[in-house]
C-alpha positions in Angstrom: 0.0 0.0 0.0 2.5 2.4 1.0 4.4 1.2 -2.1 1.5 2.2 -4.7 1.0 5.6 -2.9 4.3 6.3 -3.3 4.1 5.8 -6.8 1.2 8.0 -7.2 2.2 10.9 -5.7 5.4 10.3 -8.1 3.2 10.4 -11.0 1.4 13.1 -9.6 4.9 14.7 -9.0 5.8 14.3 -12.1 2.5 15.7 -13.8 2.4 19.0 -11.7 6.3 19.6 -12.6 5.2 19.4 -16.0 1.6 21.2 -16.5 3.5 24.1 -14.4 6.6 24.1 -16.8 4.4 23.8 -19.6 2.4 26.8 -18.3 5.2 29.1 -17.5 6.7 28.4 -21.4 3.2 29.6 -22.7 2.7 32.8 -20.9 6.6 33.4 -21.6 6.4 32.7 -25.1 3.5 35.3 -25.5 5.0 37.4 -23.9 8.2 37.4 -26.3 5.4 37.5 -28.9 3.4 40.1 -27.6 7.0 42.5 -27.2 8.6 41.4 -30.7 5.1 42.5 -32.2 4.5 46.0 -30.5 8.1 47.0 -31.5 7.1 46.1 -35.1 3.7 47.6 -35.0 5.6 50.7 -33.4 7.7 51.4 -36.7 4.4 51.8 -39.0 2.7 54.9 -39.2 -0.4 55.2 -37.9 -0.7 52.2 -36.2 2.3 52.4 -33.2 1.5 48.8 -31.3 -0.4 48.1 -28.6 -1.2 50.7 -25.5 -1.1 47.5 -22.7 2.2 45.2 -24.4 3.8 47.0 -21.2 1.2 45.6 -18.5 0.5 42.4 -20.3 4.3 41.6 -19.9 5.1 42.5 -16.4 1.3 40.4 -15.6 2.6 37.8 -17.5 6.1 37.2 -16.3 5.3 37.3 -12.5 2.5 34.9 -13.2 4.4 32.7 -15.0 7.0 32.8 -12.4 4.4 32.0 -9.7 3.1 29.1 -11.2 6.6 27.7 -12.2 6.6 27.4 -8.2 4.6 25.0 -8.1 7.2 23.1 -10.8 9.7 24.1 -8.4 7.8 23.0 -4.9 6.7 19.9 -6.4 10.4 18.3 -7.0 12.2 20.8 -4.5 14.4 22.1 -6.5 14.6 25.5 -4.3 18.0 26.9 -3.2 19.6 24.6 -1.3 22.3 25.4 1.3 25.4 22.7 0.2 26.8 23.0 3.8 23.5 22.5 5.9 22.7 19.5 3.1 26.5 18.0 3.9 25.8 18.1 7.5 22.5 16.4 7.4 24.0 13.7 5.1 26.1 12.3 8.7 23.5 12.3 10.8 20.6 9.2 10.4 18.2 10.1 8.5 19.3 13.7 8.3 18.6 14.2 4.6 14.8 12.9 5.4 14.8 15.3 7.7 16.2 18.1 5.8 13.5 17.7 3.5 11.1 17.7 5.7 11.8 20.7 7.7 12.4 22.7 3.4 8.8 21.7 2.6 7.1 22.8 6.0 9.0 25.8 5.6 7.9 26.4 1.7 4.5 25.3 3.1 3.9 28.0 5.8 5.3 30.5 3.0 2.6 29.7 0.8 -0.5 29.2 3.1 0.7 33.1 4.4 0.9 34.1 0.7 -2.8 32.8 0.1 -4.2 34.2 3.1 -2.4 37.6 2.1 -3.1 37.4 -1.9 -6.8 36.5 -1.2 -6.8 39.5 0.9 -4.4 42.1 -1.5 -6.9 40.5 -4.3 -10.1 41.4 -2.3 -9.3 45.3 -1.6 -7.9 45.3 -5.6 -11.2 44.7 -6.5 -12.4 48.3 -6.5 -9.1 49.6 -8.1 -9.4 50.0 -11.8 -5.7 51.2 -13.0 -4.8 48.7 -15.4 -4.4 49.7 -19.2 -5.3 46.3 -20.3 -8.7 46.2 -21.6 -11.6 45.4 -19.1 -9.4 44.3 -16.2 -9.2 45.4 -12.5 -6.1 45.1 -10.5 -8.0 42.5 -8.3 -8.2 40.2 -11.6 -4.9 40.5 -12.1 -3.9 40.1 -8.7 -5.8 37.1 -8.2 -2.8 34.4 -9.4 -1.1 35.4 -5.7 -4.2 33.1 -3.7 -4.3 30.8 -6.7 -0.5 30.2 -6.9 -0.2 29.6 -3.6 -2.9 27.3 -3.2 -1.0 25.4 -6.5 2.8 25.5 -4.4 0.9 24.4 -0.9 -0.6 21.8 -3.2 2.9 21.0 -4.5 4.5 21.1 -1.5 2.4 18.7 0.6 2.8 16.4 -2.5 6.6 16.3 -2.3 6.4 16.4 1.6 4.3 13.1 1.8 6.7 11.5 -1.2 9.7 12.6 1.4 7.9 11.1 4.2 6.9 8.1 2.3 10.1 6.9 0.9 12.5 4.7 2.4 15.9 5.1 2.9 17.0 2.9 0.2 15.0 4.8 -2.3 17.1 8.0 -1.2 20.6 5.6 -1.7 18.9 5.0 -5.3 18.2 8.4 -6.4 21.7 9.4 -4.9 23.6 6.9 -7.1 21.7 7.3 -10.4 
């Protein structure tokens, strides 16, 4: 049993890393697009590009960026600190325990960035700054709750995979 959960959530693992990168590349790539064509349209007469391409791109990379968090949460593949890691490695089950205390951590980050987002998202509502057409800053500001909600989602994924595996399936991934 514990066996065939662990090889769920690594599906799952594997699934989330992947929607999330997959994701990120999208909004990325339009954003690229969406540049590349406003300095074109910029250099014909009378038409001079789109009013928003700003916006849109600064929306688009930090929403990009917060849902490749998820990518990131999912397989833990944060900033590590080498000499913290090379200390846990002595101690038994250290590197479990490493893990465990980096995905609590990211965890309690992201439940306080939902409960602030959801909030920042809330009071945005009334705001209506953006030059993009039709939006309101709480629109755009709602990826912050839904982000979050994505990385505590990813987190507790790769915490119960951390607290599922044995030690030999740590000696395993070490070697190969």
């Amino acid at each position: 049993m514990r066996k065939k959960l662990y090889d769920v959530l690594k599906v799952i693992q594997t699934w989330i890393d992947r929607i999330t990168t997959g994701v990120a590349s999208v909004l990325i790539g339009v954003m690229f697009v969406v540049i590349i064509a406003n300095v074109i349209l910029r250099g014909i007469p009378a038409v001079g590009g789109f009013r928003w391409y700003m916006e849109f791109s600064q929306y688009a990379n930090v929403w990009a960026m917060l849902i490749a968090a998820a990518g990131i949460a999912v397989q833990c593949t944060n900033l590590r600190v080498e000499a913290v890691d090379s200390i846990m490695k002595k101690i038994p089950g250290g590197n479990k325990l490493s893990k465990v205390i980096i995905d609590v951590a990211l965890i309690l980050f992201y439940v306080s960035m939902f409960v602030s987002g959801k909030t920042f998202a809330r009071k945005s509502m009334i705001i209506k700054v953006s030059t993009m057409p039709s939006f309101k800053m709480g629109q755009v500001y709602q990826i912050f709750p839904w982000a979050a909600a994505l990385c505590i989602a990813a987190g507790l994924i790769h915490l119960l995979i951390t607290l599922l595996e044995k030690e030999e399936y740590l000696e395993e991934v070490k070697e190969s």
